[in-house]
C-alpha positions as CSV (number, residue, x, y, z in Angstrom):
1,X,0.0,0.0,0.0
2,X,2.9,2.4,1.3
3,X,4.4,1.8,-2.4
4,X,1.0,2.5,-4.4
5,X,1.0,6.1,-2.2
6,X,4.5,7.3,-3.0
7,X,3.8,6.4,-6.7
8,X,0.7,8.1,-6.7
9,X,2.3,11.4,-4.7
10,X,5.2,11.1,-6.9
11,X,3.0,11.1,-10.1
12,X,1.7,14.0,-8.9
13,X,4.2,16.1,-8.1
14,X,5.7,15.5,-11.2
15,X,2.1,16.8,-12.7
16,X,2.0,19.9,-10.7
17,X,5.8,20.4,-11.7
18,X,5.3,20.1,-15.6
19,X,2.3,22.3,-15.1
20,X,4.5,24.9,-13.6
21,X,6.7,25.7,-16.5
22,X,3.5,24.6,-19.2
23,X,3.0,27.5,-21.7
24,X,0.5,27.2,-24.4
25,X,1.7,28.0,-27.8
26,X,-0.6,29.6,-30.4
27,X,0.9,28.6,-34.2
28,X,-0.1,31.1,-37.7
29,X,0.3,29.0,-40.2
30,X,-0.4,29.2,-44.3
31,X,-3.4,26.9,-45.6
32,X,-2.2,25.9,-49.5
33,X,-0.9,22.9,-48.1
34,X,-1.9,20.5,-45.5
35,X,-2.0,23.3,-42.1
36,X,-5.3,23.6,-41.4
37,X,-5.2,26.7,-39.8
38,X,-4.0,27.7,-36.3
39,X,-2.7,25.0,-33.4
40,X,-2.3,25.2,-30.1
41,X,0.5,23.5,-28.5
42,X,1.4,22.9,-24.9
43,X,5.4,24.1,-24.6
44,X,7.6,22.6,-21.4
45,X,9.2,26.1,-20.6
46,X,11.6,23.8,-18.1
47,X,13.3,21.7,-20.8
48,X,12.4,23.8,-24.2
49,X,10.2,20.9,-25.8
50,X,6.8,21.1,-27.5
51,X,4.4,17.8,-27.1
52,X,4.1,16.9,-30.4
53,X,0.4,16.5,-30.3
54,X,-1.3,19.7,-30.6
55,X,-3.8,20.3,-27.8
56,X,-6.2,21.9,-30.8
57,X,-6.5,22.8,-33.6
58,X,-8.5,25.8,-35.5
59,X,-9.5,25.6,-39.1
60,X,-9.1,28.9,-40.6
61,X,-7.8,30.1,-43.6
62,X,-3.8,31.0,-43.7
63,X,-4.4,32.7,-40.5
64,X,-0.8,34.3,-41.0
65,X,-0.4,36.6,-37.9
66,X,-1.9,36.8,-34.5
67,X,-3.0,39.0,-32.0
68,X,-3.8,38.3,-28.6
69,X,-5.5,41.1,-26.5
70,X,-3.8,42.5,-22.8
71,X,-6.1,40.1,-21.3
72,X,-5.2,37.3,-23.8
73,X,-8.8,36.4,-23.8
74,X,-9.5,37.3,-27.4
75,X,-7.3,36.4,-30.2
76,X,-7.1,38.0,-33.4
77,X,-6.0,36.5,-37.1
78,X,-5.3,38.2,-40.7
79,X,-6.1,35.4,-43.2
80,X,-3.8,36.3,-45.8
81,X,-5.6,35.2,-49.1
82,X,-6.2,37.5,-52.1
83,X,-9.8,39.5,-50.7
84,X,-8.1,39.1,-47.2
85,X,-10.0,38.9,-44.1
86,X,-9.4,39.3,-40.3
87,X,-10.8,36.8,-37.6
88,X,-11.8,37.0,-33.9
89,X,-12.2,34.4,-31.5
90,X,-12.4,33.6,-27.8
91,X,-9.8,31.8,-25.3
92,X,-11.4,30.4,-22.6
93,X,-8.8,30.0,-19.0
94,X,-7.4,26.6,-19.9
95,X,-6.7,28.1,-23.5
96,X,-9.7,26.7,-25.7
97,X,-10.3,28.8,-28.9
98,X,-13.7,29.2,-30.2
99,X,-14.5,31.4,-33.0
100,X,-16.5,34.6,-32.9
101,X,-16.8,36.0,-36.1
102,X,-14.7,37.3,-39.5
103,X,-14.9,40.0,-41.6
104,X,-13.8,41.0,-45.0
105,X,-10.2,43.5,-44.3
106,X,-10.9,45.6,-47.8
107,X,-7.5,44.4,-49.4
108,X,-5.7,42.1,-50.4
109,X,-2.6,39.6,-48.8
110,X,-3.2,41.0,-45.3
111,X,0.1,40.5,-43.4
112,X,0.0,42.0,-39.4
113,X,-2.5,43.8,-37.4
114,X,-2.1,45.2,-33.7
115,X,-5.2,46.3,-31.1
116,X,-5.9,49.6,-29.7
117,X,-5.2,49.4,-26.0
118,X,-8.9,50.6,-25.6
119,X,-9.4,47.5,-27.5
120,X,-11.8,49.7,-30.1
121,X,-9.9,49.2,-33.2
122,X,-7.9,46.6,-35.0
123,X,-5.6,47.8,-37.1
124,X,-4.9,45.8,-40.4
125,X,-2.3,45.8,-42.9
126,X,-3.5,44.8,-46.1
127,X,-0.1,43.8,-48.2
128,X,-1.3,43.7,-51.0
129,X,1.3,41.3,-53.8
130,X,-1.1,43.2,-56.9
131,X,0.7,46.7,-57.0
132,X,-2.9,47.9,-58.2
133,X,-5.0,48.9,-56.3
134,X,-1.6,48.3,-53.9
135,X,-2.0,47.6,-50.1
136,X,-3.7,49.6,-47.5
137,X,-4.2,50.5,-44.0
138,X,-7.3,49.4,-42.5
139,X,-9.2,50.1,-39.2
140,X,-11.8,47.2,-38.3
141,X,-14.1,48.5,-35.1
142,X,-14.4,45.8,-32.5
143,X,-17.6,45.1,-29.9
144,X,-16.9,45.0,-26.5
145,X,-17.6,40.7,-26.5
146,X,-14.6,40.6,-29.0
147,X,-16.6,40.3,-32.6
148,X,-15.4,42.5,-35.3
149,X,-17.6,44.9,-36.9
150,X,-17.2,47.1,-40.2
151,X,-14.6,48.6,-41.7
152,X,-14.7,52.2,-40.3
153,X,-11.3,53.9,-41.9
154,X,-8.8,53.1,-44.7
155,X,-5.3,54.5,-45.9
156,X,-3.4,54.6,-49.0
157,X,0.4,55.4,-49.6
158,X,2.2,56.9,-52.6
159,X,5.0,53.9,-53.5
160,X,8.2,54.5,-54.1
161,X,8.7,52.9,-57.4
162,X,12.5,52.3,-57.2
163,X,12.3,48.7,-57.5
164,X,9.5,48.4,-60.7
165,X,9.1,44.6,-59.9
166,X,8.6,45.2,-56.1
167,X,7.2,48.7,-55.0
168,X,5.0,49.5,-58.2
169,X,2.4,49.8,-55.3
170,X,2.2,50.1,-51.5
171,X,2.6,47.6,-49.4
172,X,2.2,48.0,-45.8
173,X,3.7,45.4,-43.9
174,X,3.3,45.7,-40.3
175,X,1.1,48.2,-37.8
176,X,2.8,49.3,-34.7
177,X,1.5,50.8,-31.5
178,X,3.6,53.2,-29.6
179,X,3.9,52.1,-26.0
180,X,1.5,54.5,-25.0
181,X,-0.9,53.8,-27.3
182,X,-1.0,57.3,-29.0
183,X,0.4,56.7,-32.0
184,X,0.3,54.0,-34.6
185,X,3.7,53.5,-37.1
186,X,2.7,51.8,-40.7
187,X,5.6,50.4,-42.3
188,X,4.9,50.3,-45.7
189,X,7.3,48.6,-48.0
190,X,6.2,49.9,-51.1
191,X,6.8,53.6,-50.4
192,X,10.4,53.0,-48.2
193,X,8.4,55.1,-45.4
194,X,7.0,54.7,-41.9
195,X,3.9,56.3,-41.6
196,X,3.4,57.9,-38.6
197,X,-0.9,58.3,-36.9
198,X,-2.2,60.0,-34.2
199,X,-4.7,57.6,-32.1
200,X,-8.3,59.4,-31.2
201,X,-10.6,56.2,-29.7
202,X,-12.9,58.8,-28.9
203,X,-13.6,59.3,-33.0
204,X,-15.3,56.0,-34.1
205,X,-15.8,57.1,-37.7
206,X,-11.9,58.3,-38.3
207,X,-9.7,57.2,-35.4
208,X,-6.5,57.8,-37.1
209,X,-4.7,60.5,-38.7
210,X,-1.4,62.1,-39.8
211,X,1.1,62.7,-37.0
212,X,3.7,65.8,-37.4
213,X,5.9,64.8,-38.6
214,X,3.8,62.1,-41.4
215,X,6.6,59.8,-42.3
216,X,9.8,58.8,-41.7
217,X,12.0,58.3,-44.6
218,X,14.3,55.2,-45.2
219,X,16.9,54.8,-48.1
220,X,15.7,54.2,-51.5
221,X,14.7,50.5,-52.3
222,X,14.8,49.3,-48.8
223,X,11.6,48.1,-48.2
224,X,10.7,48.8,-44.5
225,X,9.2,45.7,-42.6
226,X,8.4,45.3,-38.9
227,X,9.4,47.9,-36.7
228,X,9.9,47.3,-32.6
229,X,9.8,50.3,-29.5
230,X,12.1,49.4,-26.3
231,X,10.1,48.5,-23.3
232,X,10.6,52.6,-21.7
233,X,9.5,53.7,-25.8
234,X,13.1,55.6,-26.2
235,X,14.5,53.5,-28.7
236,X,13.1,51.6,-31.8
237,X,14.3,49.2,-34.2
238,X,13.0,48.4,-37.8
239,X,13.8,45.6,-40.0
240,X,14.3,47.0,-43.8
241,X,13.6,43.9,-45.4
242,X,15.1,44.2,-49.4
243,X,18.2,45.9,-48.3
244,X,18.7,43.5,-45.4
245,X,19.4,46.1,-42.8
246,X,18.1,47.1,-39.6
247,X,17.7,50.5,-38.3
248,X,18.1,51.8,-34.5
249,X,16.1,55.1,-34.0
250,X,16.0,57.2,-30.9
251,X,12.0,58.3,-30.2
252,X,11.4,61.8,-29.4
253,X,7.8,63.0,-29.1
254,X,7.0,60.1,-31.0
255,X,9.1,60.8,-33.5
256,X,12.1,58.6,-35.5
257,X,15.1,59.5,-35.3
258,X,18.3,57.4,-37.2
259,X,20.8,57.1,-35.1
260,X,22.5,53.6,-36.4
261,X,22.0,51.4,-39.9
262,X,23.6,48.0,-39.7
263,X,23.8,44.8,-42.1
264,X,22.3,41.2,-41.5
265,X,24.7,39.7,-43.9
266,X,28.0,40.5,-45.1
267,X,26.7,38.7,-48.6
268,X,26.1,41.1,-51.4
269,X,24.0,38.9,-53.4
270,X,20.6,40.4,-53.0
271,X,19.2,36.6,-52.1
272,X,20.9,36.5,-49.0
273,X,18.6,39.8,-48.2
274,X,15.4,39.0,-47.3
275,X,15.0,40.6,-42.6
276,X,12.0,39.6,-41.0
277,X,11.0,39.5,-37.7
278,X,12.6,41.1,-34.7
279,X,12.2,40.7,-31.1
280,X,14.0,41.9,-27.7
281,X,15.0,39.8,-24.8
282,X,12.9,40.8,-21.3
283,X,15.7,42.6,-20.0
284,X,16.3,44.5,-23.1
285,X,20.0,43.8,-23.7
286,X,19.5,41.8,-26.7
287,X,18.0,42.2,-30.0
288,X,17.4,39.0,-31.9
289,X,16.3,39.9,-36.1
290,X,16.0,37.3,-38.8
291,X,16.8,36.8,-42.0
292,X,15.7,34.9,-44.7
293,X,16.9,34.4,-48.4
294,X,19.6,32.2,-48.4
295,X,21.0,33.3,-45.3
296,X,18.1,31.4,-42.8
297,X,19.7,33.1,-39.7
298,X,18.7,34.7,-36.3
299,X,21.2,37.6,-36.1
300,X,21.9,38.7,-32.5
301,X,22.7,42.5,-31.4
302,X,23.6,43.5,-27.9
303,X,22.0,46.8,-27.1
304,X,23.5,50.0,-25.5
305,X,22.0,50.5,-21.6
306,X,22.2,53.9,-22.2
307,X,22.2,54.9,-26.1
308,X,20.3,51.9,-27.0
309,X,22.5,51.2,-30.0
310,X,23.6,47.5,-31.4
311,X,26.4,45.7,-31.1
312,X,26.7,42.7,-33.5
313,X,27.4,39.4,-31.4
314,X,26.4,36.2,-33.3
315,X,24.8,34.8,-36.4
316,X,23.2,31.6,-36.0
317,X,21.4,28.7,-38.1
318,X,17.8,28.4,-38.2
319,X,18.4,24.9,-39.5
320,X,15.4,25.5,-42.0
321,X,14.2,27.7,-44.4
322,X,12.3,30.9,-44.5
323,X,12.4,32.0,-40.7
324,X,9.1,33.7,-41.5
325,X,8.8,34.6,-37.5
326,X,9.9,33.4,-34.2
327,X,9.6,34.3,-30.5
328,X,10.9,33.7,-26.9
329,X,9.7,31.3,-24.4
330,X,8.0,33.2,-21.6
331,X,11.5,31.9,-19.7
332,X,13.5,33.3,-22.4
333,X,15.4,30.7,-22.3
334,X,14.7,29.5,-25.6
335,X,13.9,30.8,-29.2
336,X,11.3,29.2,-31.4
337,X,11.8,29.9,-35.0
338,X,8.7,29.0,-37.7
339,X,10.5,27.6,-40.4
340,X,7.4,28.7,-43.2
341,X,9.1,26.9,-46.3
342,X,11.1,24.1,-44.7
343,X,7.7,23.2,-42.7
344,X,9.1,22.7,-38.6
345,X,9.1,24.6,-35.7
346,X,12.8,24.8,-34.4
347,X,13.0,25.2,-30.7
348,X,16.8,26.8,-30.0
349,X,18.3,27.2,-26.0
350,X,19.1,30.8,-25.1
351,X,21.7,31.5,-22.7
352,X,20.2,34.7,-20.8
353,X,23.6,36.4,-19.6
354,X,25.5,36.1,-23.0
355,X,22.4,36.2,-25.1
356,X,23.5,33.5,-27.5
357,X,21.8,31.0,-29.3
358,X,23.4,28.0,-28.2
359,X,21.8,24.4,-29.2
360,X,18.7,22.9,-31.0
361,X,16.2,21.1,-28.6
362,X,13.7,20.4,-30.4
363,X,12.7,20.2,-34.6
364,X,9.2,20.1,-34.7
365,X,7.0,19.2,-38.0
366,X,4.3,21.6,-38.8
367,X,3.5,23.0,-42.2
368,X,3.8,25.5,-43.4
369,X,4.1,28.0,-40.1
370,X,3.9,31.6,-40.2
371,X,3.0,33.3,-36.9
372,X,4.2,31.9,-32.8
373,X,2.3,33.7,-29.8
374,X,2.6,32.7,-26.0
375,X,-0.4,32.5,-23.9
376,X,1.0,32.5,-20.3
């Protein structure tokens, strides 16, 4: 009998223990292939290991990029099809998604969206691969039970034109709050600008509108990406995506200013130029960007205390290809890269003092991912 109870207590303190350092892990993922939409994984935060066996999983249509609301009880999707759409669903306490509703985004290829703080407005960026009518900036009203309602505001930009194959039209690529929620930064690929919006929630029929200054210019043919504000909102860093660069700006009044320009590669071939994502460590001293092409690396930055400027420290494998996005465990202790064209989740250790990327843990098959969000 005495053996039957330690077993039993042993089993389940090893239960309450896994529970501990259990995250749930939300995966984007394209739908051409045989994804069915988004998963939700349980990740082992302790030992850097996904269970293999997603928990569940949401049919929806290349739901490419998620947002999670300050609660994380309502999660948001783009579905990036030609006549794109955005989605909006529930998540219960133990994680469940259940959908709510979906509504048509006015554009085309819809890429990244990001939620008012007042949780009003969800701001879309329609991408847009047809440079006519081009991509746009959308702004979807949302109920106070999470559903999305109509369309209430949309933006056009002028494109730049200096690459005729790839910025004939606008493309806005990603939507970023300022950390106080006044402002909202465009990024628009197709013009080689970040637009730059003042935030009125208390103006439900035209919410946004052009901040002095409008724009911030970046070099010719660069093709601006996903830009990133430091936890205090003094520095920023944007991933230029065609020229493989990325760009450390001080903020002042919610303005951009360049203070630094640095390359992901030291290859000139314009392959091996292809940034994406980019994400900071908890602490702030490291600044993690990746690039795709035929590089397929995370590129690691330390970052100035004081000046907030980058200091290259290490280039590492993703071991795939096409690190369309990536994120840190809630530990950050580890890095988990979406391999979008190779079709695997890489999970990589972290070493939080050095900030390096150190060994693979885990190679996980999922097609075609696109998108990786913690719920904690």
């Amino acid at each position: 009998m005495n053996r039957i109870w330690t077993s039993l207590l042993t089993a389940s303190l090893m239960s309450l223990t896994i529970h501990a350092h259990a995250a749930t892990l939300l995966v984007g993922s394209y739908t051409d292939g045989a994804s069915q939409g988004i998963y939700r994984y349980q990740f082992d935060d302790k030992r850097g290991h996904i269970d293999p066996t997603p928990q569940q999983v949401v049919k929806s249509v290349s739901p490419s990029w998620l947002v999670l609301s300050a609660d994380q009880r309502l999660l948001f999707a783009v579905n990036e099809t030609p006549g794109g759409h955005a989605s909006s669903f529930t998540v219960s306490a133990k994680g469940e998604i259940k959908p709510l509703n979906q509504v048509a985004s006015k554009g085309d290829e819809p890429t990244h969206a990001s939620i008012s703080r007042d949780q009003r407005f969800l701001f879309v960026a329609n991408y847009a691969v047809n440079p006519d009518p081009g991509g746009s900036l959308v702004v979807i009203s949302v109920a106070k039970d999470g559903k999305l309602k109509q369309v209430v505001q949309q933006l056009r930009h002028k494109p730049s034109g200096v690459n005729p194959e790839r910025q004939a039209g606008a493309h806005v690529h990603s939507l970023v709050l300022s950390p106080n929620g006044q402002h909202l930064y465009a990024s628009d690929l197709g013009a080689d600008k970040v637009f730059i919006y003042r935030y009125d929630g208390a103006s439900p029929d035209q919410p946004l509108s052009p901040a002095i200054p409008a724009s911030v210019d970046l070099p010719p043919g660069s093709g601006p990406r996903h830009l990133l504000f430091d936890a205090k909102g003094r520095h920023a860093y944007l991933t230029l995506e065609m020229s493989g660069e990325v760009v450390m700006f001080d903020v002042k009044d919610d303005a951009l200013l360049e203070r630094q320009r640095l390359p992901l590669t030291e290859q000139q071939e314009a392959a091996a130029k292809a940034a994406g994502g980019l994400h900071l460590s908890a602490d702030g001293r490291f600044l993690y960007v990746s690039n795709r092409g035929t590089a397929n690396e995370i590129v690691v930055f330390s970052v100035g205390k004081q000046d907030g400027q980058l200091t290259f420290l290490q280039r590492r494998s993703v071991e795939g290809d096409h690190p369309r996005e990536f994120a840190l465990a809630p530990s950050d202790n580890f890095l988990l890269v979406a391999n979008q064209k190779s079709n695997q989740i890489v999970v990589i250790r972290r070493d939080p003092r050095s900030g390096k990327l150190l060994e693979t843990v885990q190679t996980l098959k999922q097609d075609a991912p696109s998108d990786l969000k913690f719920i904690e």
